[in-house]
MIROZA-733884 format. One line per field, with one value per residue (C-alpha): x, y, z; residue number from 1; residue in three letters. Coordinates in pm, 1 decimal, always signed. Layout:
<recs>
X c(X, ...)
Y c(Y, ...)
Z c(Z, ...)
i c(NUM, ...)
aa c(ALA, ...)
</recs>
This chain:
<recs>
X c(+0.0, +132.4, -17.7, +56.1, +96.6, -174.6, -245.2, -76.2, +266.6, +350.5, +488.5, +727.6, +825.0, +905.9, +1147.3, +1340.0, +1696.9, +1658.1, +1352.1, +1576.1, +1840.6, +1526.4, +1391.2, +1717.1, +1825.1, +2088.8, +2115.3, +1853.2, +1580.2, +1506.5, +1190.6, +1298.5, +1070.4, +1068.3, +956.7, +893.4, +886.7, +742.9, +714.1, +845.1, +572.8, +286.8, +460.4, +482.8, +95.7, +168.8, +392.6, +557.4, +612.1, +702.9, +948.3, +1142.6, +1480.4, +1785.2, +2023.4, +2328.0, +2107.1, +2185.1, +2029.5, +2081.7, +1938.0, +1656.8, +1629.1, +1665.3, +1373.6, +1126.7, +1249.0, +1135.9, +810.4, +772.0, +961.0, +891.2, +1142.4, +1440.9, +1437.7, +1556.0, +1824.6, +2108.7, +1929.9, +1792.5, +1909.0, +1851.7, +1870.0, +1868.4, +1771.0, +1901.5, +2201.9, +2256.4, +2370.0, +2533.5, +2408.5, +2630.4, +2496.0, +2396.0, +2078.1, +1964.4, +1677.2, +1389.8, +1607.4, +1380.0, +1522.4, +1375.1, +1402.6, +1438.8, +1407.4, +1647.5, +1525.6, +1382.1, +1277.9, +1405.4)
Y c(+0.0, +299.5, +639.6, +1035.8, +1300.4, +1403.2, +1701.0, +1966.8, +1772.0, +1997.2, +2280.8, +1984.4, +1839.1, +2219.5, +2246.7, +1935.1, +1924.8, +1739.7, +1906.2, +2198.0, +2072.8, +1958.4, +2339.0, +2458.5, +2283.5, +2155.1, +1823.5, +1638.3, +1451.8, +1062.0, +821.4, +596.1, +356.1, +338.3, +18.7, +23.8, -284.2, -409.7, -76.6, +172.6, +49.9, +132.9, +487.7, +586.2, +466.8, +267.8, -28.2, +186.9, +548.3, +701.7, +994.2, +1215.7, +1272.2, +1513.0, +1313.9, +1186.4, +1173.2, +897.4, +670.1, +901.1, +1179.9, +939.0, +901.2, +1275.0, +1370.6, +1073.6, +1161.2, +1549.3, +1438.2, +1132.3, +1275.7, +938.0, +748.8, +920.9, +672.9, +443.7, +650.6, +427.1, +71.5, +84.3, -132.7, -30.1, -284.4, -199.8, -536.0, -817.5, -636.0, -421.6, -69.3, +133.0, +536.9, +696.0, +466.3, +656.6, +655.8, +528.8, +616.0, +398.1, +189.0, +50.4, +114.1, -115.0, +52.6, -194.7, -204.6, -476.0, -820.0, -929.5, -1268.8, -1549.3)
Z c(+0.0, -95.5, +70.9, -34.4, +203.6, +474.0, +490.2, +738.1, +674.0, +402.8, +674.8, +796.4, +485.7, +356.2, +666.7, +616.2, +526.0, +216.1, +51.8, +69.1, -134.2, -357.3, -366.3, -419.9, -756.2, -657.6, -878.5, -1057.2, -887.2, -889.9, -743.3, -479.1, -240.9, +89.4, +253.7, +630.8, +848.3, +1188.3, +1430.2, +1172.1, +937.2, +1224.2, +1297.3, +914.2, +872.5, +576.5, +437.7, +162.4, +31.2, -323.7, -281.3, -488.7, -361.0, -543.1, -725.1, -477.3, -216.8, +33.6, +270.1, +565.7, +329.1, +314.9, +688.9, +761.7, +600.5, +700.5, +1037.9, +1026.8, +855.5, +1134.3, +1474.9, +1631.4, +1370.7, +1561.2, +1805.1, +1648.6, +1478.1, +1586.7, +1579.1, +1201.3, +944.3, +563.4, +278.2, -146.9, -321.8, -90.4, +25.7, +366.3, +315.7, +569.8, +564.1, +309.3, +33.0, -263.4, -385.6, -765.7, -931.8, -878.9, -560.4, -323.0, +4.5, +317.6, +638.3, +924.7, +1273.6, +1495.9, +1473.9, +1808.2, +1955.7, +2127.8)
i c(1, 2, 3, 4, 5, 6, 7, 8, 9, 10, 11, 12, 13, 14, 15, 16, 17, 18, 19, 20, 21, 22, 23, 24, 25, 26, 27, 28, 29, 30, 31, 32, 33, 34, 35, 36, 37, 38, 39, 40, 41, 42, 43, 44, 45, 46, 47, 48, 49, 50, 51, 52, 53, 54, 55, 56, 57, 58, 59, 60, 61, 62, 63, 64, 65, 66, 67, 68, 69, 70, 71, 72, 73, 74, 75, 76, 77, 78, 79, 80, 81, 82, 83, 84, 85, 86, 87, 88, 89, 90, 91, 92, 93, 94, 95, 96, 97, 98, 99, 100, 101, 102, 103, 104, 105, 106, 107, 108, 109, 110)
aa c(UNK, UNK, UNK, UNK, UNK, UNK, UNK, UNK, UNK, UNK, UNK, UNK, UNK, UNK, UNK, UNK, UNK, UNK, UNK, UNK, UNK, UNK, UNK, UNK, UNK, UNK, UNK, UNK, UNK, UNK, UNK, UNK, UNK, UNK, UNK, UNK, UNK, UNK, UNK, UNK, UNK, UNK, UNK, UNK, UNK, UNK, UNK, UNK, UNK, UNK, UNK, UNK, UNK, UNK, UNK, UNK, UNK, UNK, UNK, UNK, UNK, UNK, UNK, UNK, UNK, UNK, UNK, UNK, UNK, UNK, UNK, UNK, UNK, UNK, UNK, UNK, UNK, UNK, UNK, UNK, UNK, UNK, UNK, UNK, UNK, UNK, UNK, UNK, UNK, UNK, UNK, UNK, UNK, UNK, UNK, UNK, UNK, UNK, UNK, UNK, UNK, UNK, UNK, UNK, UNK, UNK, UNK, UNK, UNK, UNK)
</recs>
């Protein structure tokens, strides 16, 4: 499922580090998808976004901004794991158009 923006996150989203680097031209801009899992899926409201990043964006790019739009993602700003395909990224990863990016929490259990 794939959901646009609710209304009255457009102030946020404005204010966010990398829609400013979007507003400001600074490079191109590509489609990326961002799959949420487990808790992160129930704080975003929604399995998966579409966003439009600026070129040489990266994953912690990526993060930044979801994190402004959703405040409760930064806690788990040093436990997340982020995959592209079937490989794990770390945070500087560069972005491609039309990646799909999955944004984990830790695995749990017992």
């Amino acid at each position: 499922m794939c959901c646009r923006l609710r209304p009255g996150l457009w102030r946020r989203l404005s204010q966010s580090p990398l829609y400013r680097r979007f507003e400001e031209g600074i490079n191109g801009v590509i489609k990326v998808r961002a799959e949420f899992y487990s808790r992160l899926k129930e704080i975003v409201g929604a399995s998966t976004l579409e966003l439009s990043v600026p070129e040489n964006a990266t994953v912690a790019d990526l993060f930044a901004h979801l994190q402004e739009t959703y405040p409760q993602l930064q806690d788990f700003e040093r436990s997340t794991l982020f995959g592209i395909g079937v490989d794990f990224v770390d945070r500087n990863h560069k972005l491609n158009d039309g990646d799909t990016v999955a944004i984990m929490p830790p695995v749990q259990g017992g």
